[in-house]
NULUM-114398 format. One record per residue (C-alpha): residue number from 0; residue in three letters; x, y, z. Coordinates in nm, 2 decimals. Example, Ala and Ser with C-alpha at 12.3 -4.5 7.8 and 13.67 -1.06 7.14 Angstrom:
 pos code     px     py     pz
   0  ALA   1.23  -0.45   0.78
   1  SER   1.37  -0.11   0.71
END
This chain:
 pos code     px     py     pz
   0  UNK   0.13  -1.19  -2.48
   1  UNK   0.48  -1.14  -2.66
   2  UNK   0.75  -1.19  -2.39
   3  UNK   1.05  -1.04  -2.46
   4  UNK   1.42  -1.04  -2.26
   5  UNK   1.56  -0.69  -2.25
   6  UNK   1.89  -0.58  -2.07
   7  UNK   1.82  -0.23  -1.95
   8  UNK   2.09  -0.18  -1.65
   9  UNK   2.03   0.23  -1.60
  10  UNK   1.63   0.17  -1.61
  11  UNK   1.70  -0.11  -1.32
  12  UNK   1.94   0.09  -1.10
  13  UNK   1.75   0.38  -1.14
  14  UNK   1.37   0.22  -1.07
  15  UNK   1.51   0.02  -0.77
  16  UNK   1.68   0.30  -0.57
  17  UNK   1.81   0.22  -0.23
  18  UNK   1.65  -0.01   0.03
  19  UNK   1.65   0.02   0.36
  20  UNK   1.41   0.11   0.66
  21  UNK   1.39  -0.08   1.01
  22  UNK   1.02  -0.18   1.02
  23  UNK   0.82  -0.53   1.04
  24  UNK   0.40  -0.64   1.08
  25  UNK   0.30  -0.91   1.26
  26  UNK  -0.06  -1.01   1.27
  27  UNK  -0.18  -1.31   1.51
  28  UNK  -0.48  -1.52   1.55
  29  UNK  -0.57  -1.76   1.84
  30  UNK  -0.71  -2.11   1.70
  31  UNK  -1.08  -2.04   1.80
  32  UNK  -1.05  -1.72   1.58
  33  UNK  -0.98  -1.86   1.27
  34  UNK  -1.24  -2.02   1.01
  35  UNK  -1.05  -2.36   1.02
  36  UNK  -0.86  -2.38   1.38
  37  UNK  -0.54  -2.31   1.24
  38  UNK  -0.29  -2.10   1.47
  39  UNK  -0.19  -1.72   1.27
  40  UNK   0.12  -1.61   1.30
  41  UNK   0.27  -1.34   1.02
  42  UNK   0.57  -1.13   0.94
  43  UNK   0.67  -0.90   0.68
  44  UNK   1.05  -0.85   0.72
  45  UNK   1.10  -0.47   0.60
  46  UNK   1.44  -0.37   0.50
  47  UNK   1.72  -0.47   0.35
  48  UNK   1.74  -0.87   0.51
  49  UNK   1.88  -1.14   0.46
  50  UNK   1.56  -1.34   0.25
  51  UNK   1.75  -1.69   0.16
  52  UNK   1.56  -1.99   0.28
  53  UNK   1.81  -2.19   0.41
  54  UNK   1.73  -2.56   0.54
  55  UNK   1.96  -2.62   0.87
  56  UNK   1.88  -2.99   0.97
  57  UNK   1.83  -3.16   1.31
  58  UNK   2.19  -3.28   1.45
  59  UNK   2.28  -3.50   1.75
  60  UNK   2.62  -3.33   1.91
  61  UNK   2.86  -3.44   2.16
  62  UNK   2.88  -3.41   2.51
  63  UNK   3.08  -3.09   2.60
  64  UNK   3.00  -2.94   2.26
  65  UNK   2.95  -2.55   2.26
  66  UNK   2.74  -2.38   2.00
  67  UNK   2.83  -2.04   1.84
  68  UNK   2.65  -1.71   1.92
  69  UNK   2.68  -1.50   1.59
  70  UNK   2.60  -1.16   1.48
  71  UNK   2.43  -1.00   1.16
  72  UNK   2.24  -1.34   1.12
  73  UNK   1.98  -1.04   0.95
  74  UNK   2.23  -0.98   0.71
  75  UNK   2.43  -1.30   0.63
  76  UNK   2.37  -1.25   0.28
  77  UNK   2.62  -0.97   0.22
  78  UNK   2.83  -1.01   0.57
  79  UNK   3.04  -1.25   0.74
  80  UNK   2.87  -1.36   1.06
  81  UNK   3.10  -1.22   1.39
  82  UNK   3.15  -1.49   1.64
  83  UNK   3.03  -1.27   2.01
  84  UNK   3.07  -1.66   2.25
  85  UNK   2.99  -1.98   2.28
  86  UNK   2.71  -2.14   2.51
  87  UNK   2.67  -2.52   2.56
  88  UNK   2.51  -2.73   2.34
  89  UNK   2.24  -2.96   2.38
  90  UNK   2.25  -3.34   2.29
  91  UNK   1.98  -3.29   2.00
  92  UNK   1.87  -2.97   1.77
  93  UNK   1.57  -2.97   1.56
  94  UNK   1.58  -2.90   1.21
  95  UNK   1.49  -2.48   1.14
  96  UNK   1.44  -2.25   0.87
  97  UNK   1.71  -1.98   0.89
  98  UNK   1.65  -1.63   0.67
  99  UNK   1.71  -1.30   0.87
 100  UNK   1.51  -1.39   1.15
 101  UNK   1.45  -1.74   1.17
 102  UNK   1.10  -1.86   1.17
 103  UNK   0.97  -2.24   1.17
 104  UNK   1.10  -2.56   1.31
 105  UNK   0.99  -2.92   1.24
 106  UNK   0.75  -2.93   1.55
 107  UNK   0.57  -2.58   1.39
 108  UNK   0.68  -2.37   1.60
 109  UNK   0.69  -2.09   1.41
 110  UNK   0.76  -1.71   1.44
 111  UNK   0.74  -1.35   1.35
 112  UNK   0.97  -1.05   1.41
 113  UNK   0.85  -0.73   1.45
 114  UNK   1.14  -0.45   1.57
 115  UNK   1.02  -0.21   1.83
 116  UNK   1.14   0.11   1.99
 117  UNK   1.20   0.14   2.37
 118  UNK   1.29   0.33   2.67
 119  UNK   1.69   0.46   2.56
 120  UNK   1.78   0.36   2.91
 121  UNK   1.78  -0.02   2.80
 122  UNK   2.05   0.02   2.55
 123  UNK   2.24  -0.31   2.56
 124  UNK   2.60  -0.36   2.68
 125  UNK   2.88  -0.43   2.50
 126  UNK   2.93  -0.74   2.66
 127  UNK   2.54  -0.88   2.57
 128  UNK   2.60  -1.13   2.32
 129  UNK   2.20  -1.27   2.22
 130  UNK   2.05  -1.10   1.96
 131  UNK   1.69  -1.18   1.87
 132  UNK   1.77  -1.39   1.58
 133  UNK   2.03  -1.55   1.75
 134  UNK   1.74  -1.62   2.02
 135  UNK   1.54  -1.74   1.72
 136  UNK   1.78  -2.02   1.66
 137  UNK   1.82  -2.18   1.97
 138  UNK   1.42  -2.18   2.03
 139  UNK   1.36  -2.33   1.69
 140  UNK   1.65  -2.55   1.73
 141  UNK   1.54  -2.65   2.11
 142  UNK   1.18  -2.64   2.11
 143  UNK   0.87  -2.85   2.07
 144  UNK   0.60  -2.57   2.21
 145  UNK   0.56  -2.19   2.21
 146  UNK   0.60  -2.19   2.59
 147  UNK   0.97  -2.42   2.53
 148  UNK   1.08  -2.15   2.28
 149  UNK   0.97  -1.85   2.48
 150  UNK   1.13  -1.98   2.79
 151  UNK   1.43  -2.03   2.64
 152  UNK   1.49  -1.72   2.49
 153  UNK   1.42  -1.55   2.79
 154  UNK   1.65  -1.75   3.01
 155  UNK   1.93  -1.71   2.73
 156  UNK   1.88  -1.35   2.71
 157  UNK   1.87  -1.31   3.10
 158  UNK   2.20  -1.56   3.14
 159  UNK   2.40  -1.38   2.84
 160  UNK   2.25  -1.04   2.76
 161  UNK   2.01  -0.91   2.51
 162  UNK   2.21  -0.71   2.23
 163  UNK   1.98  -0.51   2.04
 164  UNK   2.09  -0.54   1.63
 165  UNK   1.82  -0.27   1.49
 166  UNK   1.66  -0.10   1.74
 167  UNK   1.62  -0.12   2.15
 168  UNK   1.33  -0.37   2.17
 169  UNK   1.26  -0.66   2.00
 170  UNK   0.90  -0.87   1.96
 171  UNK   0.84  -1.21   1.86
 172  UNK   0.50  -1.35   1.75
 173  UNK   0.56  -1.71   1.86
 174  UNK   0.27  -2.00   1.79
 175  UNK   0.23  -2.37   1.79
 176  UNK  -0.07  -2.59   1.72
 177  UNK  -0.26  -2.46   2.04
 178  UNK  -0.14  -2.14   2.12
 179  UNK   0.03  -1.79   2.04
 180  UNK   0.23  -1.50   2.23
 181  UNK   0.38  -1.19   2.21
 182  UNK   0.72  -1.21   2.34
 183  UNK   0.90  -0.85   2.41
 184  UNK   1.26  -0.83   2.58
 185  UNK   1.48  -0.49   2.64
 186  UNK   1.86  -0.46   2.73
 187  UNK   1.91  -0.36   3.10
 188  UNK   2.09  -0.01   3.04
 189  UNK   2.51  -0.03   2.91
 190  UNK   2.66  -0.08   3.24
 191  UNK   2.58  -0.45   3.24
 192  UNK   2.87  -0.70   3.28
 193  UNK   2.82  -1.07   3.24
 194  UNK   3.02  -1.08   3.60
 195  UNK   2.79  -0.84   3.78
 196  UNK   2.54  -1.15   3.92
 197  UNK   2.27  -0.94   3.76
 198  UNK   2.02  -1.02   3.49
 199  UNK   2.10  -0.94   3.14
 200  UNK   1.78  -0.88   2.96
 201  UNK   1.43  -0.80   3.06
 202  UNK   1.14  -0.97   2.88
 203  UNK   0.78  -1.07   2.91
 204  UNK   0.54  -1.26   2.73
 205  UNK   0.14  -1.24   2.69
 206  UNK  -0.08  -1.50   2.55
 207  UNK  -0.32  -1.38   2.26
 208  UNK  -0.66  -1.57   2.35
 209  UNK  -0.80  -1.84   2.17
 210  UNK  -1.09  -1.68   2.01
 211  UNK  -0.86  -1.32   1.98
 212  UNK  -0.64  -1.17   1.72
 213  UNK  -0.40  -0.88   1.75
 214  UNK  -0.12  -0.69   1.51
 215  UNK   0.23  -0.58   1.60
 216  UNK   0.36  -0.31   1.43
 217  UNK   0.71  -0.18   1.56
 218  UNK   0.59  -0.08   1.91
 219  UNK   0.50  -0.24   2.23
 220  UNK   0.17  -0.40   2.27
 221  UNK   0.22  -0.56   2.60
 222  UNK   0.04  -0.32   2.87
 223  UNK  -0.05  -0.44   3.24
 224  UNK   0.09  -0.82   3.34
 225  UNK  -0.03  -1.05   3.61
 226  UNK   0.22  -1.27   3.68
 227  UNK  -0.02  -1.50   3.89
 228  UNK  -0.18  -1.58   3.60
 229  UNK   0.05  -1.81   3.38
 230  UNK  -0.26  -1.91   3.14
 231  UNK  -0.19  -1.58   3.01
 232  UNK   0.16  -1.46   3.12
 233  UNK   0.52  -1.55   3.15
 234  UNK   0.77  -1.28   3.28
 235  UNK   1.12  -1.28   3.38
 236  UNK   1.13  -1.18   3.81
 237  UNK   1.33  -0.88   3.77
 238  UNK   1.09  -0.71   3.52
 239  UNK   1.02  -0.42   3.80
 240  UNK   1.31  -0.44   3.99
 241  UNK   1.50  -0.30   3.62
 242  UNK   1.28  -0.06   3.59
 243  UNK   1.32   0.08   3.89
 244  UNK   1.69   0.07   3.86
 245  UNK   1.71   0.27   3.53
 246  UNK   1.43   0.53   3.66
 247  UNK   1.17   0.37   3.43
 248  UNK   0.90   0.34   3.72
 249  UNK   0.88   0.50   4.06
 250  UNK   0.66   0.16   4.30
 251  UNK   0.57   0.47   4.53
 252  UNK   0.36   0.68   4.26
 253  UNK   0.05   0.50   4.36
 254  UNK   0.07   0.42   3.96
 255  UNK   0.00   0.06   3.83
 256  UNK   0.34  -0.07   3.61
 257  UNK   0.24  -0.09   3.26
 258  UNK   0.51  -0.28   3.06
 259  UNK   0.48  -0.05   2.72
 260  UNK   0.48   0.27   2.87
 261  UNK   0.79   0.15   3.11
 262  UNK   1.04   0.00   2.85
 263  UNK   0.88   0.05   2.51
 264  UNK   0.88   0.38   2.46
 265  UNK   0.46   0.39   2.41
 266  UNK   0.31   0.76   2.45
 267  UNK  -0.01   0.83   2.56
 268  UNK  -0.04   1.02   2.19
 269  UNK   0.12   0.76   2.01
 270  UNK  -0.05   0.61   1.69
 271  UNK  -0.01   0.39   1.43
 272  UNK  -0.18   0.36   1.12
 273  UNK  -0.12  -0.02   1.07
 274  UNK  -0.29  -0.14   1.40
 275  UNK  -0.57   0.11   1.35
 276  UNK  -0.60  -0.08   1.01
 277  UNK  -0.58  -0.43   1.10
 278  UNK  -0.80  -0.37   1.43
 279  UNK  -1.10  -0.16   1.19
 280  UNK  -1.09  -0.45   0.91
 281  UNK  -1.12  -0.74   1.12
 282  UNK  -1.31  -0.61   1.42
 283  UNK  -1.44  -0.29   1.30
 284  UNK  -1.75  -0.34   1.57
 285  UNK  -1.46  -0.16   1.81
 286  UNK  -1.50   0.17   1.67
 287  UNK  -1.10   0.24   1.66
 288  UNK  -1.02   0.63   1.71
 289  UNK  -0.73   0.65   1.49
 290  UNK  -0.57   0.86   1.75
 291  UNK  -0.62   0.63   2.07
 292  UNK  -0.37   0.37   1.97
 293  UNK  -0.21   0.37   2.24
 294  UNK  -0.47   0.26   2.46
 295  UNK  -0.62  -0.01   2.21
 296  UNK  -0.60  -0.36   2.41
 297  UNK  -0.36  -0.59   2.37
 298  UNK  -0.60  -0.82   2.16
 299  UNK  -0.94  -0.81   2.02
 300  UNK  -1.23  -1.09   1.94
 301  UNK  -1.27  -1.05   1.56
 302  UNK  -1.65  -0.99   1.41
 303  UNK  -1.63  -1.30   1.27
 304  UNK  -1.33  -1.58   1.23
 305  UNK  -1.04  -1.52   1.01
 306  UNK  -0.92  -1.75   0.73
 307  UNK  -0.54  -1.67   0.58
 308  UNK  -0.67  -1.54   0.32
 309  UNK  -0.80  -1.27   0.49
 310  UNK  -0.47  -1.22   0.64
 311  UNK  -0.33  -1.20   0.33
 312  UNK  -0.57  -0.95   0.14
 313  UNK  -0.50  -0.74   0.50
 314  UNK  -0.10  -0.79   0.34
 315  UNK  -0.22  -0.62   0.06
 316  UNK  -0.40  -0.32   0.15
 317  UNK  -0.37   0.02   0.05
 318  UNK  -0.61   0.18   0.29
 319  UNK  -0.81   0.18   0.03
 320  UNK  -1.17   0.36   0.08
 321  UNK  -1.06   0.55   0.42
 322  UNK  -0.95   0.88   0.43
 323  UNK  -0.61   0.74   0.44
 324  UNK  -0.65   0.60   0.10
 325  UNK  -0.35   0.84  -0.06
 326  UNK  -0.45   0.70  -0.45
 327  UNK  -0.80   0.92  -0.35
 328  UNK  -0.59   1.23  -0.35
 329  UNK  -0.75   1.51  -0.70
 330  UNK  -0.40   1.62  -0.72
 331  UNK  -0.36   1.31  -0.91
 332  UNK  -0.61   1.39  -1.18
 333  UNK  -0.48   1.46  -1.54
 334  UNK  -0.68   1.48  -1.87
 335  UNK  -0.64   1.14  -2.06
 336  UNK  -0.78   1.10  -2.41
 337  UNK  -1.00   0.77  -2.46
 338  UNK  -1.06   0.69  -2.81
 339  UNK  -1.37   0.48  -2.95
 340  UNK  -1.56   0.45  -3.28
 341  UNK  -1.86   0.49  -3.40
 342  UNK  -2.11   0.21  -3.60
 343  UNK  -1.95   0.38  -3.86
 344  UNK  -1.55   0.30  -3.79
 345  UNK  -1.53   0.69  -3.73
 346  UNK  -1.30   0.75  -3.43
 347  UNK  -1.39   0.94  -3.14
 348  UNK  -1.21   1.13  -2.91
 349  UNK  -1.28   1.23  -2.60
 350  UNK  -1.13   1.39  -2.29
 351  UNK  -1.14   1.29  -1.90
 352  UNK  -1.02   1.31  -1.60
 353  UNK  -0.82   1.00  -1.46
 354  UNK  -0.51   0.95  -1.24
 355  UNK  -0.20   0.99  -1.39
 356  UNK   0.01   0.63  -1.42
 357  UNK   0.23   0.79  -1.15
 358  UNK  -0.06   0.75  -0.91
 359  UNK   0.00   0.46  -0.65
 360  UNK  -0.01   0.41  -0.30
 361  UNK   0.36   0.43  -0.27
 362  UNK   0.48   0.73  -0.48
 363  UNK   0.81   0.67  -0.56
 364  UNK   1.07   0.96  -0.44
 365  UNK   0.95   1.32  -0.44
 366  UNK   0.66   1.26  -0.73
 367  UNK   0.41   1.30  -0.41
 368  UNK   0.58   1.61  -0.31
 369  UNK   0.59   1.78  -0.67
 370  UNK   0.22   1.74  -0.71
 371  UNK   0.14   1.89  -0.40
 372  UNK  -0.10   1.63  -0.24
 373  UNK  -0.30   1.74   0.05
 374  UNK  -0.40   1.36   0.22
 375  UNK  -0.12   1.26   0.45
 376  UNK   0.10   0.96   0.33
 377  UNK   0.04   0.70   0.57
 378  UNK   0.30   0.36   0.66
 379  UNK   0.11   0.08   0.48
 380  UNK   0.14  -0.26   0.60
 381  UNK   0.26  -0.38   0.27
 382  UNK   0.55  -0.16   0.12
 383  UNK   0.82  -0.19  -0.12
 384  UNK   1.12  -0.19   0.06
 385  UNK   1.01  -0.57   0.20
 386  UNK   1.26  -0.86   0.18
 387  UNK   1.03  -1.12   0.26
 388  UNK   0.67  -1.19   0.39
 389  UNK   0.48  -1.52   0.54
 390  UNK   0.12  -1.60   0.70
 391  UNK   0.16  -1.95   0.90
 392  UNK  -0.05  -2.20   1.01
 393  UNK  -0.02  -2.42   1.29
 394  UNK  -0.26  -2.70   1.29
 395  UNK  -0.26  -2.97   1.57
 396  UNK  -0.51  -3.21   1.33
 397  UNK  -0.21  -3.29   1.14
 398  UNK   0.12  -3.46   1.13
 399  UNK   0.36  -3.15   1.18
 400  UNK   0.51  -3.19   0.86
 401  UNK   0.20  -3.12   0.69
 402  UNK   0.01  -2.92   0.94
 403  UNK   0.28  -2.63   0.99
 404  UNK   0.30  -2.43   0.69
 405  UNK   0.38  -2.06   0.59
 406  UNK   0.24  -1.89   0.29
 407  UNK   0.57  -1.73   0.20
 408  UNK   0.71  -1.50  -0.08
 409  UNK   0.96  -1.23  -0.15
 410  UNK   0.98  -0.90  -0.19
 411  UNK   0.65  -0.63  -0.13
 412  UNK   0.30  -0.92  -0.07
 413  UNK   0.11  -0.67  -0.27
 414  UNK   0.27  -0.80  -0.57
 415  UNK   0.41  -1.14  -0.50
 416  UNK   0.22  -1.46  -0.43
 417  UNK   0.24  -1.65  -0.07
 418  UNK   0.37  -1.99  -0.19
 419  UNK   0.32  -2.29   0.03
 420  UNK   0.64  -2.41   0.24
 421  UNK   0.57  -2.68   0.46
 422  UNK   0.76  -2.76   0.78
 423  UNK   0.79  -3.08   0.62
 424  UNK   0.94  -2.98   0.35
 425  UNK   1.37  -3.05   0.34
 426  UNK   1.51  -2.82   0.03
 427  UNK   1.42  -2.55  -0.16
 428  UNK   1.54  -2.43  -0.54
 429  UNK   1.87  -2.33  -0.54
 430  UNK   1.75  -1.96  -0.67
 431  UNK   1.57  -1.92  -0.32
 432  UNK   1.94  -1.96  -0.10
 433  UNK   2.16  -1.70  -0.29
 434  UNK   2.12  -1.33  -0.32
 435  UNK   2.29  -1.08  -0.41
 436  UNK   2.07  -0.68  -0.45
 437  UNK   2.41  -0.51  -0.56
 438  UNK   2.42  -0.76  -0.90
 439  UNK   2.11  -0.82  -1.13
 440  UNK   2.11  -1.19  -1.10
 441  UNK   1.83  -1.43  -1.30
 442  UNK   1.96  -1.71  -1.12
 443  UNK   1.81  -1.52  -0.79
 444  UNK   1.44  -1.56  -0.72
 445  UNK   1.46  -1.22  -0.50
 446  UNK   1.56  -1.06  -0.82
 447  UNK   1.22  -1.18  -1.00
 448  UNK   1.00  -1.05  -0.78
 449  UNK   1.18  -0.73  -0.65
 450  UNK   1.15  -0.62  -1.01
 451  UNK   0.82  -0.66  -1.07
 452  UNK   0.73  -0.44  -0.79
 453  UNK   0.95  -0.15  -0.87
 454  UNK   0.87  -0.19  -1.24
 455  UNK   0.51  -0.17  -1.14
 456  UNK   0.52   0.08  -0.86
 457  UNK   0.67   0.32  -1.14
 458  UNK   0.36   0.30  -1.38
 459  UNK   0.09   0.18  -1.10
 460  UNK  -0.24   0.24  -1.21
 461  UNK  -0.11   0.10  -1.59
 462  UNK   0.07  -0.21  -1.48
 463  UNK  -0.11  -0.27  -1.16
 464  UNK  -0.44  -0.46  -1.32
 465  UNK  -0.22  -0.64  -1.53
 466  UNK  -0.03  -0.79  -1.29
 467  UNK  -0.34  -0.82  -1.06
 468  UNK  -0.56  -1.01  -1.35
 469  UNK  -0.33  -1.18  -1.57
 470  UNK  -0.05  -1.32  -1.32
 471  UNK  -0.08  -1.26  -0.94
 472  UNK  -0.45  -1.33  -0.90
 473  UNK  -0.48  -1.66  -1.16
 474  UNK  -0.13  -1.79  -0.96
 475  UNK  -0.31  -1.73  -0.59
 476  UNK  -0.62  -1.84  -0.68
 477  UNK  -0.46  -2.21  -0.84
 478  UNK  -0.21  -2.24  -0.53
 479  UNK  -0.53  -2.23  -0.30
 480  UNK  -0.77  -2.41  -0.51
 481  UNK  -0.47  -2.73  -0.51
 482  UNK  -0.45  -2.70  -0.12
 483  UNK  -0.67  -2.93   0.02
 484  UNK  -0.55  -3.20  -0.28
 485  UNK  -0.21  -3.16  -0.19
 486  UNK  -0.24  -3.21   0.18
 487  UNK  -0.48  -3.52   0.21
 488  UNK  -0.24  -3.68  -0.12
 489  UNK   0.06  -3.56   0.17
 490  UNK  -0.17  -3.75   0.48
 491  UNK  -0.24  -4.02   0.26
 492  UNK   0.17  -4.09   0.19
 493  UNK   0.24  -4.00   0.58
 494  UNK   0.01  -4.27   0.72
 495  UNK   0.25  -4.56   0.52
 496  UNK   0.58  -4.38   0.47
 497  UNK   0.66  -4.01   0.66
 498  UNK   0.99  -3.99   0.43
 499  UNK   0.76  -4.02   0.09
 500  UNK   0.54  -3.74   0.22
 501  UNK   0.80  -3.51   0.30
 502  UNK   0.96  -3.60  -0.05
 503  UNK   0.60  -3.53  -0.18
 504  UNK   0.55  -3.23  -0.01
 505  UNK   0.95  -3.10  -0.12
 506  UNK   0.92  -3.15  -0.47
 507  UNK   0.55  -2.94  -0.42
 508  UNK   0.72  -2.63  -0.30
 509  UNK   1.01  -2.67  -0.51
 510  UNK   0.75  -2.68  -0.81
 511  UNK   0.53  -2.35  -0.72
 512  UNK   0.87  -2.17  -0.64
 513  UNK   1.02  -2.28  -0.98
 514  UNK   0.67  -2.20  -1.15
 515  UNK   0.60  -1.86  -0.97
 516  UNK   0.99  -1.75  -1.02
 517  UNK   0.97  -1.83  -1.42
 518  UNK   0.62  -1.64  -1.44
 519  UNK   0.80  -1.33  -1.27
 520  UNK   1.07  -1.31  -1.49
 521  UNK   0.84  -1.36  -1.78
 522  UNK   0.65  -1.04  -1.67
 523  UNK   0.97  -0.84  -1.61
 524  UNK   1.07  -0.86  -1.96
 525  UNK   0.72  -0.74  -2.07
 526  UNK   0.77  -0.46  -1.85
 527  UNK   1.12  -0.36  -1.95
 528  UNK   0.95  -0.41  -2.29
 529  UNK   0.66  -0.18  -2.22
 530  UNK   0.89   0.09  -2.08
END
């Protein structure tokens, strides 16, 4: 292929549009669910975010010290953090891997995000000061299990206030190398003061079971809690007394309290397109009615176990082959001439029907309108407007510097690869800590990738395969197919030296990212190019 560098600013601005929409996936898989015992959780952060990878290491602190409480973490790249207080600090934090909303520590710990909506009644107070990524911090920073980080977000939220920063509910997917939860936490209504003696937050968490997966996308999953049982649940003690208080449950109705129906805003008619996905692929023995989402349960045994890649190829669906499958729609359908020739070198022309190059699963501005489709668009789990994406693994047969990974990448995971970061790992290329989405920058890996999909998604069915067969697919298939080499090379270094196999395992990432990001720009120019 001829690669070629081509400066087209109006094409750029004009394909990449504006960015924004408040909306994450989380998909999760208990260790007796998945092919190789790992722990699942995922995250594709949706929106404009902050997507640098920055490194904070562990730090021993003084007696007396206090650490900040910040807001806008989600978007330090293009805001000065706002100092809201200061809480005490503790005598040791653990090193963590900040982006919008932090996600792995050195003990793999390691967490999704997924925004949800809520009962209007919980919007926080002024005076709440933890958001959920400050929340994210301290765990990472404090923790050593699942159950350390979820306690301590719930007690920090309680103490200081949850401040809601997109939307009135928050979820965390939070695993470790034996188990994973779904932590959910609410404001307490705007009348709450820090000097009123009364809890600041409400928040409960459920355990996914071993052999279970589930999928969080943007509403409460979280239905009917025994607190008795502590295998299963953790919840803060004034989650009915709140509820009460703000009119959210009546304890004489005769009605059980169910959590997501109280504070998360669930409807007995609500759906949702992703879970309906994710639950039909993986445990399609269920049956799902598209439009009983609402009563699905909180987590399903899978027809059979789960690897990541099959969390990943669920990353990249279109809804392809379903009656949601928008691509399947005839008002894409225009004549295309195909040429070919005869024994003779005589061309031929003929005539057929085929989609137009504008046909794609994510049509971009009104194109869908103007051809007058008649299947309903429906909210993929992978979409354009993503910042950044992962699928970790927690795995207790390993060292945790090897054993906590997150198949990470930037930008929409239908067109980027999931690149290897290890918990072990203690720098990243420079390209992957600075961004800046109101410059064209080639010294910004975000840039690379964000390109490719918008410069794709404009000419799908064209540029799609390419990408697909010639880049994407050959680069995932490699990073897999060097997996299990890399990690026993890693063991091998660990068992003599720990510091060699983090080295080892550093300059690893640093290589794919460097390799992946130089392929990317590579196919951009071909693009610009080709347009």
């Amino acid at each position: 292929m001829s690669w070629r560098r081509v400066t087209w600013v109006v094409l750029i601005v004009a394909v990449l549009g504006a960015v924004g929409a408040y909306a994450c996936t989380d998909i999760v898989a208990g260790k007796l669910a998945t092919i190789d015992g790992s722990v699942i959780t995922s995250h594709t952060c949706d929106g404009r975010y902050d997507s640098r990878v920055i490194i904070v290491p562990a730090a021993d602190h003084e007696p007396g010290e206090m650490a900040p409480v910040y807001e806008w973490i989600v978007y330090g790249d293009r805001r000065d953090l706002e100092l809201l207080g200061e809480i005490p600090q503790v005598a040791h934090t653990y090193k963590y891997f900040n982006v919008a909303y932090p996600f792995a520590n050195e003990y793999q710990v390691l967490i999704g995000e997924t925004t949800i909506s809520g009962a209007r009644a919980t919007a926080n107070s002024d005076d709440a000061i933890m958001t959920i990524e400050q929340l994210e911090v301290f765990a990472l920073q404090r923790a050593t299990t699942a159950r350390e980080a979820i306690q301590i977000m719930g007690d920090l939220a309680v103490e200081y206030g949850y401040r809601e920063s997109c939307n009135l509910g928050e979820c965390l997917t939070v695993t470790d190398p034996d188990e994973a939860w779904v932590f959910e936490v609410f404001g307490v209504g705007p009348l709450w003061t820090p000097d009123s003696e009364k809890p600041g937050a409400v928040w409960c968490a459920q355990r996914v079971p071993d052999d279970h997966i589930t999928c969080v996308p943007n509403v409460s999953r979280i239905d009917l809690i025994d607190p008795e049982d502590t295998d299963y649940f953790m919840v803060c003690d004034n989650y009915i007394t709140t509820a009460v208080e703000l009119g959210l449950y009546d304890p004489d109705s005769g009605q059980p309290f169910r959590w997501k129906f109280a504070y998360g805003g669930v409807r007995p008619t609500s759906t949702s397109s992703r879970l309906w996905r994710v639950y039909s692929v993986l445990a399609p023995s269920g049956n799902w009615s598209w439009d009983h989402a609402a009563y699905y349960p909180f987590s399903v045994k899978p027809d059979e176990k789960v690897s990541v890649q099959d969390i990943i190829a669920l990353y990249r669906d279109t809804m392809s082959g379903t009656e949601y499958d928008i691509m399947a729609d005839p008002a894409w359908l225009v004549s295309k001439r195909i040429t070919t020739y005869d024994e003779a070198g005589n061309r031929i022309r003929t005539y057929v029907d085929a989609p137009s190059d504008l046909c794609g699963p994510e049509p971009l501005g009104d194109i869908y309108t103007l051809i007058g489709g008649e299947i309903r668009s429906q909210r993929l789990i992978a979409i354009a407007r993503c910042s950044y994406f992962f699928v970790s693994q927690a795995r207790d047969w390993l060292p945790a510097e090897i054993g906590g990974v997150l198949w990470f990448g930037l930008n929409d995971p239908a067109y980027s690869p999931f690149i290897p970061l290890y918990t072990g790992v203690d720098e990243v290329p420079e390209s992957w800590t600075v961004l800046d989405r109101d410059t064209l920058d080639r010294d910004s890996s975000w840039w690379a990738f964000g390109l490719t999909t918008k410069l794709v998604n404009a000419q799908y069915t064209k540029f799609k395969p390419v990408l697909d067969e010639e880049l994407l697919g050959p680069m995932q298939d490699d990073i897999f197919g060097m997996q299990a080499a890399i990690e026993q090379t890693a063991l091998q270094l660990y068992q003599t030296d720990p510091a060699l196999a983090r080295q080892f395992l550093t300059a690893y990432t640093c290589s794919r990212m460097n390799a992946a990001e130089a392929a990317y720009w590579d196919f951009v120019d071909e693009l610009l190019f080709s347009f």
